[in-house]
Each structure stands twice: as C-alpha cells, then as structure tokens.
C-alpha positions in Angstrom: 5.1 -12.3 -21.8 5.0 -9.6 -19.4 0.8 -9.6 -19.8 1.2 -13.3 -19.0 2.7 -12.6 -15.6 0.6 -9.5 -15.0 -2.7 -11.7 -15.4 -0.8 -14.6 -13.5 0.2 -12.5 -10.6 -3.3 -10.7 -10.5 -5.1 -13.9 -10.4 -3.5 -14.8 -7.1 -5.5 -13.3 -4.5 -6.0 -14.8 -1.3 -9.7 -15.5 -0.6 -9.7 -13.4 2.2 -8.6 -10.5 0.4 -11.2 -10.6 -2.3 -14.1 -10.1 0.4 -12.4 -6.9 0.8 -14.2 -3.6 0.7 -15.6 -2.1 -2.5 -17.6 0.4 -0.4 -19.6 3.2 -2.6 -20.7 5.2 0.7 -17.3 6.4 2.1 -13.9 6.7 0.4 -11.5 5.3 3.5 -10.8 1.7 3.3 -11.5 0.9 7.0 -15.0 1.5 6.8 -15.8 -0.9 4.5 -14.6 -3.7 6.7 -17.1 -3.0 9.0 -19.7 -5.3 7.4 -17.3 -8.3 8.1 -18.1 -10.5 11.2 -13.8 -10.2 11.6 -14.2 -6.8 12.4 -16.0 -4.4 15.1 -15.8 -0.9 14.1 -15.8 2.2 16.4 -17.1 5.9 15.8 -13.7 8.3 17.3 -15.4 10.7 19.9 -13.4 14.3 20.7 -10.5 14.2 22.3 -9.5 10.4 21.4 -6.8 9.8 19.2 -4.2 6.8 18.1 -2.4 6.4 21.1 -5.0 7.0 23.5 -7.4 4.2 21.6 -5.0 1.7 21.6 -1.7 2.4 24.4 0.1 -0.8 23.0 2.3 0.3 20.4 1.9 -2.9 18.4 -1.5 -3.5 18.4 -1.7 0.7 17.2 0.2 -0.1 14.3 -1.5 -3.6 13.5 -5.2 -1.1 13.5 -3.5 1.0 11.3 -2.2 -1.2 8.7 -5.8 -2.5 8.8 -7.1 0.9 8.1 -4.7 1.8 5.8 -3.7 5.4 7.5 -1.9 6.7 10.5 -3.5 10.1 9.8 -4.2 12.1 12.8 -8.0 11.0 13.9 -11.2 13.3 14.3 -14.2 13.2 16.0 -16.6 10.7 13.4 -13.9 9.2 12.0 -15.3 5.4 11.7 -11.9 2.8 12.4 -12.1 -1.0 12.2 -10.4 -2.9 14.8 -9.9 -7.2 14.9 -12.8 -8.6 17.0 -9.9 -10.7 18.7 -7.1 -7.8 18.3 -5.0 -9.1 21.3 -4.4 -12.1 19.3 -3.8 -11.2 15.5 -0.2 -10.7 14.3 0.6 -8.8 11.4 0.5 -11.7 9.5 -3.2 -13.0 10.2 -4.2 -9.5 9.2 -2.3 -9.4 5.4 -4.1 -8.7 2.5 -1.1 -11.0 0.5 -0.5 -14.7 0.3 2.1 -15.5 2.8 3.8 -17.7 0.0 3.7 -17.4 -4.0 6.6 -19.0 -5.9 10.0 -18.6 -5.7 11.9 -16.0 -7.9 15.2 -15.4 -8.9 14.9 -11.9 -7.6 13.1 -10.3 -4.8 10.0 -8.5 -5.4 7.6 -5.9 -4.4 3.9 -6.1 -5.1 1.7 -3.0 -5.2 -2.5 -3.9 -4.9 -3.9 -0.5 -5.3 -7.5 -1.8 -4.9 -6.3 -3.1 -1.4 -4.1 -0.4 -0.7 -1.0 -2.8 -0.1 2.6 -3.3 -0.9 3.9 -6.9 0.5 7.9 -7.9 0.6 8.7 -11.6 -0.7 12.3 -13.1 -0.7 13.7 -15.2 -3.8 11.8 -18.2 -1.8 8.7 -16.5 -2.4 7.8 -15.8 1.4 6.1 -12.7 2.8 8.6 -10.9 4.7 6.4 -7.5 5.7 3.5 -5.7 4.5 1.6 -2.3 4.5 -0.3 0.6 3.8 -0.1 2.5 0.5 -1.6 5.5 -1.2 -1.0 5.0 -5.2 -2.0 7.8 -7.6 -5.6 9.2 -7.5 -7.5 9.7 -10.6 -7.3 13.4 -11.2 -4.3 15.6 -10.4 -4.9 18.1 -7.4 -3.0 20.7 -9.2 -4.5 20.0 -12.9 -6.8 18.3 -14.9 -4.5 15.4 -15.5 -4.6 11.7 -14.4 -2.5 11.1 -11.7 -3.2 7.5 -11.8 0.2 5.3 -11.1 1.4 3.6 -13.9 1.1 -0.3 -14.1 3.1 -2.9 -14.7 6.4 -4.9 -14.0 9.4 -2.6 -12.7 12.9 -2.9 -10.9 14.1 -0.7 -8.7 16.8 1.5 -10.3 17.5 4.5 -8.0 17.3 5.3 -4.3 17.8 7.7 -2.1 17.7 9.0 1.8 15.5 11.0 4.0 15.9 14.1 1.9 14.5 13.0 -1.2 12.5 15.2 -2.9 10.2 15.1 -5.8 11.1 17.7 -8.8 7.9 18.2 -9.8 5.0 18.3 -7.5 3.2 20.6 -6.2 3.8 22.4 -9.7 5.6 25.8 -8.4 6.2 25.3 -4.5 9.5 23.2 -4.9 9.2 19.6 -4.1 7.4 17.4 -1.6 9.5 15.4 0.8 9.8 11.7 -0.6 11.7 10.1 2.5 13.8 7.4 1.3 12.2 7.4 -2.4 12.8 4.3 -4.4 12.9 5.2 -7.9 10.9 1.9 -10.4 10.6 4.3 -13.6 11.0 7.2 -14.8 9.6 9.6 -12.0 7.5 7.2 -10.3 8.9 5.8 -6.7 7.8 4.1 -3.7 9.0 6.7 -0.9 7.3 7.5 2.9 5.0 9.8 3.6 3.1 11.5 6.6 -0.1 11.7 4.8 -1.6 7.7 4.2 -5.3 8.9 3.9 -6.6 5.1 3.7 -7.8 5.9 -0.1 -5.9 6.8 -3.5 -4.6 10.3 -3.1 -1.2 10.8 -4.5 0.5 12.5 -7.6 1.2 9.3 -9.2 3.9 7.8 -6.4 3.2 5.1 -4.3 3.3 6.4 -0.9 3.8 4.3 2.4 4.0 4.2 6.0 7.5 6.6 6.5 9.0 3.6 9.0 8.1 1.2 6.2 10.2 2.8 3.3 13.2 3.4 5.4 13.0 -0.8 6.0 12.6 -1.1 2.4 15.1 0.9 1.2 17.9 0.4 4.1 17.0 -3.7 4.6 15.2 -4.8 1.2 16.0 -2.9 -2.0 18.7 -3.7 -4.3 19.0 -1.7 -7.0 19.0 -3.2 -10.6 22.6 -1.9 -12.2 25.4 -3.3 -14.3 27.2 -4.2 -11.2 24.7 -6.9 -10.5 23.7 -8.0 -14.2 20.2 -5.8 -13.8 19.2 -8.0 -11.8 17.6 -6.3 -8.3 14.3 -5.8 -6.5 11.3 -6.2 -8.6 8.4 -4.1 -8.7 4.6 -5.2 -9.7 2.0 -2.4 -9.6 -1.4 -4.0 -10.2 -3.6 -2.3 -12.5 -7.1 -0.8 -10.9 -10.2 -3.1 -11.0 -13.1 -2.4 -13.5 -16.1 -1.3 -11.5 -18.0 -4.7 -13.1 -15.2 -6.7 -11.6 -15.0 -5.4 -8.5 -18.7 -5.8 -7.7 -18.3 -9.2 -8.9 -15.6 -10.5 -7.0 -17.9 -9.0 -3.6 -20.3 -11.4 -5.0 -17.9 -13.9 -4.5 -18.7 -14.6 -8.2 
C-alpha cells in the first residue's frame, strides 16, 4: 500500500515543475533555470549582495525561494530572477500543485530533485512552500551515505530554537537544528543558515530558518496517543534515476 501512494504521489508533478533543471554543468539549482524563457539570470559583481540586488524585502525572498539558498552571495555567483518579478507571488513561482486531494491529515511533501517542501491542509490546498537541502550522497565526515531516507512519515517530536543534533559533526557536539521536527528515528525537518541551493546535509532535511519556526509553531501536530496517531504527515520523495531525469527534460 504505502508503494501505491509513494508512486501515486510521485506521479503528480506539475508540468511546470518537470521542465525543471537537471543541469550537469553547475551544482546550484538556480543556474539551471537560466535556459528557461521565464527566467533572466544575472552574474553577482563585488560588492553586491541580497539586499542591495533586490531592496524589497519580498521580492528578496521570492529570488531566493527560486534559487533555493539565502547563502551570502559572491562575486560569479550566477542567480535567476522572474523576467516579470514585480508581478509573481510566491504562488506563481511553486514548484507544487496548488491543490492535490483532500486528506484526513495534514501533510508535508519533501521533492529532493526540486529542492522543495510544500504545506497542504486536510482540503488538500497549498498553504506555503520553500527551499530545502536533503541529505547529500556521501557523508562530509565519513565514507557513508548521507542520503535522507524515503518514504511516508508523521511527525512525532518537536522542539525549539535550541535543538541540537546528537550526532553530527562526529566529535564537535552538535549542530544547531532550530526548531527540529523529528519524522523518524534521527531524521528531522529543522532551519538552517546554510541552504546551499543543492543536496548538502547529514541526512536532515534542512530549510529556510523563518520557514521551520512557521512549521513547527503554525503547522505541525505531532502524531501521539493523545490524538489517535493521527498528526502531520511527512512524504520524502525518493531521488530520480539519472535515465529518468534526462527523460522527463525531454518532456518524454
């Protein structure tokens, strides 16, 4: 059953989503929009930065979320911007249908291929999207995977903005998880300063810091006896096959 709803929920990808980037040349996301007539994309000269590219707060974070990072910018760092970015909300700009069907339980979607989480209510609307990074492919501090595991969760466990994880980096503590919401074992969605716009984390899904305090203060509801185990549900998408992916750029 659970492989049913994996496929099902896979198989439901916007068609503008699927011309998203598979782009061999440069790891960040960003760049690979820049081949779409939807996007311009600028090279960051010295001295520029976030704020100083784009003043107006909202249409900042609306580049970002398109980019996938708010990592401080350098000099050659290639961004993608909306060709018509005074008028795009952050709903023109998701990566997620903005309605799948209704569920008895709210739910939380994870695409690691577009580096997305979206929000839907029990009525199966989009409520808020972002940015993730999910686990990269080899640990920074060992040989092994760090890939996020897959599959259908609920949340069990939260906490504030002094979570901490308990085992990474291996011998130096633990990394600040800001308002860490646990889905299995050690694995959690939880903020992060460091969105790179590609897969770079120990096997969390991290996300925009402002964006898991919302999920965890004004979505999230942990699955406990209290409620039945019902609570938020979590869907982490597995990784596209290489084959598939250049496929689906095909538009095949």
């Amino acid at each position: 059953m659970k492989r049913l709803i994996i496929f099902l929920t896979f198989s439901l990808l916007p068609l503008f989503s699927m011309a998203e980037p598979a782009n061999t040349e440069s790891p960040y996301y960003g760049t690979g929009l820049c081949k779409y007539p939807l996007y311009k994309c600028l090279t960051v000269q010295s001295g520029q930065s976030w704020d100083k590219l784009f003043p107006d707060e909202t249409q900042r974070d609306l580049v970002q979320r398109l980019n996938r990072t708010y990592n401080p910018l350098w000099p050659g760092k290639v961004i993608a911007v909306p060709q018509n970015l005074d008028g795009v909300t952050l709903f023109d700009l998701s990566p997620f249908e903005l309605k799948i069907d209704p569920s008895p339980d709210k739910q939380i979607i994870v695409d690691q291929e577009k580096l997305a989480w979206a929000a839907y209510d029990q009525q199966g609307q989009l409520v808020k999207w972002g940015p993730i990074s999910s686990g990269r492919d080899k640990c920074s501090d060992s040989n092994n995977s760090c890939r996020t595991l897959t599959g259908i969760f609920k949340v069990f466990s939260k906490e504030n903005e002094k979570c901490r994880s308990n085992a990474f980096p291996a011998g130096k503590g633990g990394a600040s998880m800001p308002y860490c919401m646990f889905f299995h074992k050690g694995f959690a969605l939880h903020g992060s300063e460091d969105i790179p716009g590609y897969r770079a984390s120990h096997g969390c899904v991290r996300m925009f810091t402002d964006d898991a305090k919302w999920l965890n203060h004004e979505f999230v509801t942990i699955s406990d006896k209290e409620n039945n185990f019902t609570g938020t549900i979590v869907i982490v998408r597995p990784l596209l096959s290489p084959d598939v992916y250049k496929k689906l750029n095909k538009g095949l």
